[in-house]
N, C-alpha and C positions, 0 to 999 in steps of 0.2 A: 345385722344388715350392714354389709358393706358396699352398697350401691343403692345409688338413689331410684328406686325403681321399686314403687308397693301398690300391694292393695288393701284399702281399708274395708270393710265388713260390720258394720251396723248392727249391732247386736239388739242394740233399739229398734232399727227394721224391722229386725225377725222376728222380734217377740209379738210387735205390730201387727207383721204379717198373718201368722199365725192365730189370732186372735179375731183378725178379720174375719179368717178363713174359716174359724168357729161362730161366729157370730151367721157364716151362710148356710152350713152344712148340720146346723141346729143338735141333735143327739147323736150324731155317726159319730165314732172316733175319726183322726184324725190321723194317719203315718205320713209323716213328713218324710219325703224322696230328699234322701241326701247324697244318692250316686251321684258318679265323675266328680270326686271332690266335691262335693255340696254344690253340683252344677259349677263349680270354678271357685265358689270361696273358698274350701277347707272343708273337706267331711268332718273329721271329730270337731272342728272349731263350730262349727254351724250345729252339727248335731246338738251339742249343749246349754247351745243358744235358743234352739227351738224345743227343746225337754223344757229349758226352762220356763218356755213362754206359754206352754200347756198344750203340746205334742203329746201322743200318747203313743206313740211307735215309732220305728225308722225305716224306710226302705230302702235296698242300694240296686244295685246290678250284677253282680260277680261273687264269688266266696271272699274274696280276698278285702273287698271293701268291711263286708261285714264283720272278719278279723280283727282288722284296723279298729274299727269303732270298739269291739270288745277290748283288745289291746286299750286301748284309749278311756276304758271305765263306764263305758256304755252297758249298760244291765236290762233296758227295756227290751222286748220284743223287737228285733230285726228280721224283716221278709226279704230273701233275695227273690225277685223278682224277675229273673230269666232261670230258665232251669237249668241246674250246675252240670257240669262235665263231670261222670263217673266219676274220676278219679277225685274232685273235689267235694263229693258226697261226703267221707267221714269226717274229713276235718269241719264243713260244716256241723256236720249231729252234734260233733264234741265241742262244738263253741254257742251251741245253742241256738244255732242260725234256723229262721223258720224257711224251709222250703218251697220251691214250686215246683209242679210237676206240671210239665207240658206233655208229656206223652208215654205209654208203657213203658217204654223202657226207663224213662224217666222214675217211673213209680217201682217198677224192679231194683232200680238201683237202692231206692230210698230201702223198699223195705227189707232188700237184703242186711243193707248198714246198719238199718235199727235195730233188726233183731240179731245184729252180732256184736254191738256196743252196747244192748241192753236199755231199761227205761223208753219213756214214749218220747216222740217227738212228733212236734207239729209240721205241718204242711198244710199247703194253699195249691190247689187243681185251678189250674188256667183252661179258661175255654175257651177256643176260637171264635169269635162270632163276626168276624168279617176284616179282621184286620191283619190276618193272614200272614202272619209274624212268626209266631208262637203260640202253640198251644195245640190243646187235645180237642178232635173234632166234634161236636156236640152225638155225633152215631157213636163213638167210640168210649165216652163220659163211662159209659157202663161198668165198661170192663176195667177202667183204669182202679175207676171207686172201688169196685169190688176187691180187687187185687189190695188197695187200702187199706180197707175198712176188716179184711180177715186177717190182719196181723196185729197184734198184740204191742209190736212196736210203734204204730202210726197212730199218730190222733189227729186226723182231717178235721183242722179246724177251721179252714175257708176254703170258698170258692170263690173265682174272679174271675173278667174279662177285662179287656183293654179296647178304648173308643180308638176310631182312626180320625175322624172327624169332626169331633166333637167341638171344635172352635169356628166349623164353619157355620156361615151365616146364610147360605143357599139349600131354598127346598127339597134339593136333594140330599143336601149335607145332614140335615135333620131328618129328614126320612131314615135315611140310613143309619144314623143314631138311634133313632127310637127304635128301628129294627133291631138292632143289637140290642138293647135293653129287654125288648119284646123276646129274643130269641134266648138272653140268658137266665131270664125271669121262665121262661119255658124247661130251661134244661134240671135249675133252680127248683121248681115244682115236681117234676118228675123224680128226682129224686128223693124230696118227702115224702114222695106216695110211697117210695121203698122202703121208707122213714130211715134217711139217711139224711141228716141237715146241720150243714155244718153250720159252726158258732155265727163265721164271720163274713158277710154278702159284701162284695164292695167292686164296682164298676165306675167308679166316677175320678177321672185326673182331675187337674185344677179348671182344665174349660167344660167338662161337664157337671162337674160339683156347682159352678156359677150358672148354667145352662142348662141343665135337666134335673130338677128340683126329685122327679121320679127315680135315678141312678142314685143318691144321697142314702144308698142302705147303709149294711153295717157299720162300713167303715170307707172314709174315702182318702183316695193317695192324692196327695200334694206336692207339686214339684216347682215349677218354673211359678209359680202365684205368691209363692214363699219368699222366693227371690226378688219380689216386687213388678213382675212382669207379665204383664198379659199377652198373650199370643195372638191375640186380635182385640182391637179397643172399645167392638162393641158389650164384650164379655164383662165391662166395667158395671155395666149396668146393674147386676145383680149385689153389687155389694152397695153401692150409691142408695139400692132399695131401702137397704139395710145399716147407709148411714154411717158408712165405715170406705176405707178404699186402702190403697197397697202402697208402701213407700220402697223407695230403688235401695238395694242394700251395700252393694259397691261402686267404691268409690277408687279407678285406677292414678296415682299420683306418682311423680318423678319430678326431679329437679334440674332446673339447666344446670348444662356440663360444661357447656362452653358460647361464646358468643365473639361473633367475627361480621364488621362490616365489609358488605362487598356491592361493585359495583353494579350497576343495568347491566346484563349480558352476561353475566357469569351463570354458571348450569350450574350448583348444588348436584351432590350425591352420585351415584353411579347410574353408565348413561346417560351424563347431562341431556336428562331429557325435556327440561323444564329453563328457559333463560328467565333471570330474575329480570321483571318491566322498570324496574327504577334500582334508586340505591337503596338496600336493606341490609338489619342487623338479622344475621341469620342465628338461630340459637340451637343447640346439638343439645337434644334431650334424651336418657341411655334406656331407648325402650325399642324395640325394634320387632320383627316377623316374627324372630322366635320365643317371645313373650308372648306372642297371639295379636299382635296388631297386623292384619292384613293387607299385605301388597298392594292390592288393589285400591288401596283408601285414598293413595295418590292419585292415580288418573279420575277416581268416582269425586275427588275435592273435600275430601274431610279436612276439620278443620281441630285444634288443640284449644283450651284456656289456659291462659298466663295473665295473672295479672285481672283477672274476670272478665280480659277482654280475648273473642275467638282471633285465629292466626291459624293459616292457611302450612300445608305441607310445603318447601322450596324444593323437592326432591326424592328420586324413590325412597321407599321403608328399605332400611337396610338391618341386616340379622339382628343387630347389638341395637342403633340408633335411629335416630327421627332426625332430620333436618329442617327445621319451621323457620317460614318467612314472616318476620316481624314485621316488616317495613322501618317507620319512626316510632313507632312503640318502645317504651321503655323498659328494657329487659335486661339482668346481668346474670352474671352467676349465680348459682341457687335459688332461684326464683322457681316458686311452685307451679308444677304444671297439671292440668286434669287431663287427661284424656279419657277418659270417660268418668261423668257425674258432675255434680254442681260447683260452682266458683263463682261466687257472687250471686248477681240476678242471672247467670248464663248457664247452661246446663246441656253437656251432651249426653243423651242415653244410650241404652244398648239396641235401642229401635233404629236409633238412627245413625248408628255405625252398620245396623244388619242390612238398612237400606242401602247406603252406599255400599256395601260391598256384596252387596248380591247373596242375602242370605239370613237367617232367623236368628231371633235376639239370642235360643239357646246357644248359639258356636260362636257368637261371641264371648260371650259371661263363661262358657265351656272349654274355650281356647284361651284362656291366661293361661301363661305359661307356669311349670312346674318352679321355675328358679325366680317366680315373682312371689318375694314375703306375702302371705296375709296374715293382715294385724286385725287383732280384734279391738274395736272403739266402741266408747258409751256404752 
């Protein structure tokens, strides 16, 4: 590290987390979603963290993620979770990556790779059931399976869907949940009757794992609940039943760079678009847009810890740096900063960075930037 500019990662969190998330989801295994960098901390750093807190899988997004983790000594079951691009079908098979097939051709690809690299490999048939993304249409399940289940190289060993809704708290949002559940529990059956059942049923992310106790089959995918964060707060509920709850796992910190008193009336940063109302010690902290603090935190009024007390932006977010209006606050060089997570009794979250800037706690915690350390602590 040669700039003061990290993120910490709660290894304690995670194990936390994860165990919450076992304590609701009762006998389903559990694959922990470690895509986009473990959601921004660090895939293999997190992934290790949550194997060891008693994860039983790992889920990513892409071939490339799933690489990595293997690279990185990972040996458990990894499901990519969007269907690969042809050409990333073999390297998958040979790294032992479990696939998903979203559509014929999806499953052509698969079974051509398997039975020309030889030995079985697993796969996971996605089903649409209303979230209109991805996936094979429940008319069409048929023909995918079958094409599967006659190759020698395929061992379909789940099926899934993906909720759209599932955090919402309007009787339409649960309707339409349970409709999906209803519609993949349907596709689910019908294919037993052909006695075709694969190992592993799993439909529930982290707000309907908390939220439809019925979605908790085989196995449920965890993502953002891992991370310590709920996507809506009345979702808290389910674990409060159960006497347990989620702790935040990063913690973004940096150090003043620099500190300069200036007068009432000077504009900070570019665009003076902001006069400072009095005299202030202005403090430069080296964390800026392209770390993932967003632009907009300035005119929405987000605010930094130093010192465990908040202080307000003097000026726009510029690429590299922050410009915070101290006032008569006591601030010098190297003085720790949070921008987001606890300092003292104050605490900003990823909720309330996403309010101010007009958007969901994932694209905060998903927007740290590549060139920001994460350290693993505790």
């Amino acid at each position: 590290m040669r700039r003061s500019a990290w993120a910490e990662i709660s290894a304690q969190a995670l194990v936390h987390n994860v165990g919450s998330m076992k304590a609701v989801i009762g006998g389903s295994t559990l694959c922990a979603v470690v895509k986009a960098n473990g959601y921004g901390h660090g895939g293999p750093l997190v992934a290790r963290a949550v194997l060891d807190g008693g994860a039983d899988s790992l889920g990513v997004a892409i071939v490339d993620e799933g690489i990595e983790l293997r690279d990185s000594g990972v040996t458990v079951p990894i499901l990519v979770q969007a269907e690969a691009e042809s050409s990333a079908v073999p390297d998958a098979l040979e790294n032992s990556l479990t696939l998903t097939i979203g559509s014929l051709r999806g499953a052509q690809d698969a079974v051509r790779w398997a039975e020309k690299l030889g030995g079985r490999h697993r796969v996971h048939v996605k089903v649409d059931t209303g979230m209109h993304r991805m996936g094979v249409d429940p008319l069409d399940v048929d023909a995918v399976v079958d094409l599967l289940v006659a190759s020698a190289g395929i061992d379909l060993e789940g099926l899934f869907t993906h909720f759209s809704v599932a955090d919402g708290a309007s009787g339409e949002d649960r309707a339409f949940t349970r409709g999906q559940i209803e519609l993949f529990n349907k596709v689910a059956g019908a294919l037993a009757q052909r006695g075709v059942t694969p190992r592993v049923l799993h439909l529930a992310n982290s707000a309907g794992a908390m939220a439809y106790p019925e979605s908790r089959q085989s196995m449920v995918r965890c993502g953002l609940a891992l991370y310590g964060l709920y996507t809506q707060a009345w979702l808290s509920s389910a674990l409060e039943e159960k006497g347990v709850g989620l702790k935040a796992v990063m913690t973004v910190r940096a150090k003043v760079s620099a500190v300069r008193r200036l007068e009432a009336g000077e504009r900070p940063s570019y665009g003076r678009l902001r006069a400072l109302q009095r005299a202030s010690s202005v403090a430069t902290v080296p964390f800026g847009y392209s770390d993932g603090y967003p632009r907009r935190l300035f005119d929405a009024g987000a605010e930094v810890l130093i010192n465990a007390r908040r202080f307000p932006l003097a000026g726009a977010v510029t690429m590299d740096q922050l410009l915070i209006d101290c006032g008569d606050g006591p601030v010098q060089v190297g003085d720790d900063v949070v921008l987001l997570g606890r300092q003292g009794e104050e605490e900003i979250t990823a909720d309330e960075l996403a309010l101010l800037a007009g958007t969901i706690s994932h694209e905060i915690i998903c927007g740290i930037g590549a060139r920001v350390p994460r350290v693993l602590v505790d």
